[in-house]
Backbone bond lengths (Angstrom), bond angles and torsions (degrees), N, CA, C in turn:
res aa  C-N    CA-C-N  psi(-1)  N-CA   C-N-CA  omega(-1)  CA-C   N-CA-C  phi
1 X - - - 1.449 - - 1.533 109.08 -
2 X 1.491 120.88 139.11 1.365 123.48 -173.55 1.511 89.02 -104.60
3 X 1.440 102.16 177.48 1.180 111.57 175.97 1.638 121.11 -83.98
4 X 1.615 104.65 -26.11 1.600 104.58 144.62 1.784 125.44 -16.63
5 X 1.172 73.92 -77.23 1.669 111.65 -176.13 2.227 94.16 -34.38
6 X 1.603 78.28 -53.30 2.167 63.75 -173.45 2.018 126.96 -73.13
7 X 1.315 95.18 5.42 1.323 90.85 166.65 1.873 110.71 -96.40
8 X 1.704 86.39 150.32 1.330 90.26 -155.08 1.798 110.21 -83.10
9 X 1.259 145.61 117.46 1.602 136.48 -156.18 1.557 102.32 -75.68
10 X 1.183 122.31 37.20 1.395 129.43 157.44 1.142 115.30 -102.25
11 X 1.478 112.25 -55.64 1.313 111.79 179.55 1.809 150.27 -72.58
12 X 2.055 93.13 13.36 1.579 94.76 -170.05 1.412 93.92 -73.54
13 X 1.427 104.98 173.56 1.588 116.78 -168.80 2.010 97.13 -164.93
14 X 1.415 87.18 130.97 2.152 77.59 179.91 1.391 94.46 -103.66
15 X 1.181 105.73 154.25 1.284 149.99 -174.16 1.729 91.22 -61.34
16 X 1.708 89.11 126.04 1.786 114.35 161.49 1.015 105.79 -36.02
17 X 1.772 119.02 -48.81 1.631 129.09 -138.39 1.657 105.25 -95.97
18 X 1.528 119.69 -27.27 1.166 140.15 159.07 1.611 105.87 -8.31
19 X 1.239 118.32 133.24 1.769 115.63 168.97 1.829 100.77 -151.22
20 X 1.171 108.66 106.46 1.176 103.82 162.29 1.342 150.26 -53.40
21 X 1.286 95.33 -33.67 1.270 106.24 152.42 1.471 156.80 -70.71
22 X 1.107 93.04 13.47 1.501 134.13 -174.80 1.426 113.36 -136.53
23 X 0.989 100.98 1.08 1.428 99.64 162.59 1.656 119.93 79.47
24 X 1.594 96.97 15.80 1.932 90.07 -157.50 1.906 95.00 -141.90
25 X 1.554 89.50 86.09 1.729 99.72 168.82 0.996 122.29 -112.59
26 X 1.420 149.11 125.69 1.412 153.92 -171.70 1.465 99.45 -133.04
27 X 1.975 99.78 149.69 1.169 102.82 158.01 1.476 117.84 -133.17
28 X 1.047 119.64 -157.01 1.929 132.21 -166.92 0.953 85.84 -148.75
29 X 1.553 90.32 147.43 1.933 113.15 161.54 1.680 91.37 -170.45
30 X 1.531 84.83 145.47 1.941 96.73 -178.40 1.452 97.01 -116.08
31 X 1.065 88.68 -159.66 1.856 128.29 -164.54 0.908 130.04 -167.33
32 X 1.195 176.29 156.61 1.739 154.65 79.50 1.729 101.50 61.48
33 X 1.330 95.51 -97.05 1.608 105.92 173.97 1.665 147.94 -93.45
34 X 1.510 106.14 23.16 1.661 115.45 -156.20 1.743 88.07 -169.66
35 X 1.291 94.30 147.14 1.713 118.06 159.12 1.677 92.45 -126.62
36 X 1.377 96.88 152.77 1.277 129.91 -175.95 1.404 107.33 -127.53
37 X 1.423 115.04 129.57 1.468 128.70 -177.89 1.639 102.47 -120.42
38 X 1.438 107.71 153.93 1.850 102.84 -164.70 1.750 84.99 -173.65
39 X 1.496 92.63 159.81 1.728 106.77 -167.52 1.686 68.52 -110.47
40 X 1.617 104.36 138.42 1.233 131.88 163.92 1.172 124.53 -55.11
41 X 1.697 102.13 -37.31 1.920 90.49 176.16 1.227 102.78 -120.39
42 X 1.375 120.14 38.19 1.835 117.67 157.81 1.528 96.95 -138.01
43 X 1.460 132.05 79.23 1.411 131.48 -156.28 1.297 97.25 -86.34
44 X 1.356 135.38 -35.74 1.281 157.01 -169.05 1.967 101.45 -74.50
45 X 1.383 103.30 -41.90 1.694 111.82 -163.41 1.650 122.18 -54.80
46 X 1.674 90.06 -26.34 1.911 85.69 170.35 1.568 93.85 148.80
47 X 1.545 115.05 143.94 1.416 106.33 172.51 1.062 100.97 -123.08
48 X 1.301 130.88 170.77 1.442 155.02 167.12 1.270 103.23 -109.82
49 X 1.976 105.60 116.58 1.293 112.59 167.43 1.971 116.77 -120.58
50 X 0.869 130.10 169.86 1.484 160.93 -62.93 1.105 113.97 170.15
51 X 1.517 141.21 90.38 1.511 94.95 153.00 1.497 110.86 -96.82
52 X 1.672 106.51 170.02 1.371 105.23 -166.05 1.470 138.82 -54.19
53 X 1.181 98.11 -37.67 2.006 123.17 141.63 1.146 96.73 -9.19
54 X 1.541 109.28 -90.38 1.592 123.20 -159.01 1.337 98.94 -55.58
55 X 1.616 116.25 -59.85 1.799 113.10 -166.36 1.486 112.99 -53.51
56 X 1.208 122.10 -32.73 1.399 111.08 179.31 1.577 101.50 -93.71
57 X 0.973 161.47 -1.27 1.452 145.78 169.15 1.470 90.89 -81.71
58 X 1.607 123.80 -53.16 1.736 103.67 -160.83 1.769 110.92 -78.50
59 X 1.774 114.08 -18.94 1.316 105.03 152.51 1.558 136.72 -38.39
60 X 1.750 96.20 -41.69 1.427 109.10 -179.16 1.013 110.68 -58.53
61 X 1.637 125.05 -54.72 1.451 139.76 161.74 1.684 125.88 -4.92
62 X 1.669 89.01 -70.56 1.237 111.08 168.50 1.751 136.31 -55.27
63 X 1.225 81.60 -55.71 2.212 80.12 166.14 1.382 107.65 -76.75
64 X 1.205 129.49 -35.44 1.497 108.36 154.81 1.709 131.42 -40.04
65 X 1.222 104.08 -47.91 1.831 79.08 161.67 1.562 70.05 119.64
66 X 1.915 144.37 13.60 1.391 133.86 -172.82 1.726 99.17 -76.17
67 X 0.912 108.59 -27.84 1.604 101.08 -166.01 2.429 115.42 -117.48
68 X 1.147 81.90 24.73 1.773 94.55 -177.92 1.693 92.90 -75.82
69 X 0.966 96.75 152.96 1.763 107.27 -173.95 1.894 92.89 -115.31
């Protein structure tokens, strides 16, 4: 079993921020122990996982306003 494998295929969800037209869709999906990140229209192409540790500290990151350009 990969760590793929532990996110659950119920739970992906794309991103609010997602624009197709631009070429830039991502999604999420959890588990127990891992988030999984994946380009929406290459679902198959490879995910980037997470463990939840990490996903929720760099979430925190994010609504903080750490990474706004």
């Amino acid at each position: 079993m990969t760590n793929r494998d532990l996110i659950a295929p119920g739970t992906w969800r794309k991103s609010s921020r997602s624009n197709a037209a631009q070429d830039a869709c991502v999604e999420v999906g959890g588990g127990a122990r891992v988030i999984g990140v994946r380009d929406t229209k290459d679902r198959d192409g490879g995910t980037l996982v997470f463990g939840s540790e990490t996903w929720r500290a760099f979430a925190a990151q994010v609504k903080a306003g750490r990474f706004d350009l």
